[in-house]
VOLOLO-412002 format. One record per residue (C-alpha): residue in one letter; z, x, y. Coordinates in steps of 0.001 Angstrom, whole numbers. Each point is the difference from the previous one (the first is absolute). Example, Ala and Ser with C-alpha at 12.3 -4.5 7.8 and 13.67 -1.06 7.14 Angstrom:
2
  r       up     east    north
  A     7800    12300    -4500
  S     -660     1370     3440
//
This chain:
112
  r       up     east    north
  X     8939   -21789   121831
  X     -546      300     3651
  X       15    -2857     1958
  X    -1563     -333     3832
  X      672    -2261     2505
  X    -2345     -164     2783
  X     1134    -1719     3383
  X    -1719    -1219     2345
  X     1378     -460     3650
  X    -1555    -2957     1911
  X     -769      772     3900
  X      701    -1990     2328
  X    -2263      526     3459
  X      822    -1193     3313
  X    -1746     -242     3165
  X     1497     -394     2529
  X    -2510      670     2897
  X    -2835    -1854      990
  X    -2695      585    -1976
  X    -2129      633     3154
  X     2074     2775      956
  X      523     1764    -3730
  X    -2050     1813    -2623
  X     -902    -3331    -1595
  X    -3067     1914    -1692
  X     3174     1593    -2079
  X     1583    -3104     -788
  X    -3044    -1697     -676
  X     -522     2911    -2577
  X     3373     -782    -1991
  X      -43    -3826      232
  X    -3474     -549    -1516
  X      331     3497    -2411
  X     2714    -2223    -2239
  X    -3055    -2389     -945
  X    -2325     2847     -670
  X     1566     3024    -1127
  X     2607    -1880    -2690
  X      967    -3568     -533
  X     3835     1287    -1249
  X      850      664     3416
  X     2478    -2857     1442
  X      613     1726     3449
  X     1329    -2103     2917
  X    -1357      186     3718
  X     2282    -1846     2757
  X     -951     -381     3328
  X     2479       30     2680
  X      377      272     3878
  X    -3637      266     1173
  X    -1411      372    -3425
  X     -307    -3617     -121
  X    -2734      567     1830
  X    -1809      470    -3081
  X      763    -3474    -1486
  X    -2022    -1927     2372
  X    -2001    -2412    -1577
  X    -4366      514      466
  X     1550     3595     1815
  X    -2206     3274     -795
  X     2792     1049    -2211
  X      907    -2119    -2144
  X    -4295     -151    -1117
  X      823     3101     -631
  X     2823     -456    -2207
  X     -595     -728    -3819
  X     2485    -1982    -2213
  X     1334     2818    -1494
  X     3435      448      406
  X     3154    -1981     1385
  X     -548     -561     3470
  X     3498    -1299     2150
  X      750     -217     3516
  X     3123     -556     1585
  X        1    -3795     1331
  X     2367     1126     2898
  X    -2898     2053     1360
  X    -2724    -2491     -290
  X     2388    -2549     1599
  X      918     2641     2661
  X    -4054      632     1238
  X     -490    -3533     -186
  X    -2373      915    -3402
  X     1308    -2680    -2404
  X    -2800    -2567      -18
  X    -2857     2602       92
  X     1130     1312    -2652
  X    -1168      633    -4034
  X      843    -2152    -2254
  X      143     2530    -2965
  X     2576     2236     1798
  X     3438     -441    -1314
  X     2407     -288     3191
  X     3572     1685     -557
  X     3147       21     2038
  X     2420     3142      241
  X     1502     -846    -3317
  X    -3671       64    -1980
  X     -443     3018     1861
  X     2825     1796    -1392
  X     -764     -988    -3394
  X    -3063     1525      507
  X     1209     3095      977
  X     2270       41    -3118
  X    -3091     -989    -2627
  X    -1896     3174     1277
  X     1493     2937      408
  X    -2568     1851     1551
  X    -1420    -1422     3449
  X    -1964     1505     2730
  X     -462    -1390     3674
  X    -2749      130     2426
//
């Protein structure tokens, strides 16, 4: 009897530039393909540094941005652009600590 075990490796995405100033075409692309292509998928974007940017609330980016995935941002950052009380209420803000964690849950991660 053969027995197969399929894994699946959760990604974890992080943008770290301003979504002004990257290929957020691209990202837009992965965030929003986790609602259509396959509703498995449990991947994990975090914003950090200027990729905050993207969690302004009524911003051009986050209409653009279905519910589809596990969106965090690291509170530091928001705190640090003076971002905290524009921000979206459905974005789970991390510190260093969550971030690691993170890191550790998904094992494969790209960065813009």
């Amino acid at each position: 009897m053969l027995c197969y075990i399929i894994l699946y490796f959760f990604m974890l995405y992080i943008l770290n530039r301003s979504p002004y100033l990257s290929d957020f075409k691209s990202v837009l692309r992965i965030i929003n393909c986790n609602e259509d292509c396959n509703d498995d998928f449990n991947d994990d974007l975090l914003l950090i540094s200027d990729g905050v940017i993207l969690g302004l609330n009524n911003s051009f980016f986050s209409k653009k941005i279905k519910n589809s995935m596990n969106i965090y941002a690291l509170k530091n950052d928001i705190e640090a652009r003076g971002l905290f009380s524009y921000y979206l209420s459905n974005i789970k803000l991390i510190d260093y600590i969550d971030f690691i964690k993170l890191t550790e849950k998904n094992l494969q991660q790209v960065t813009w």
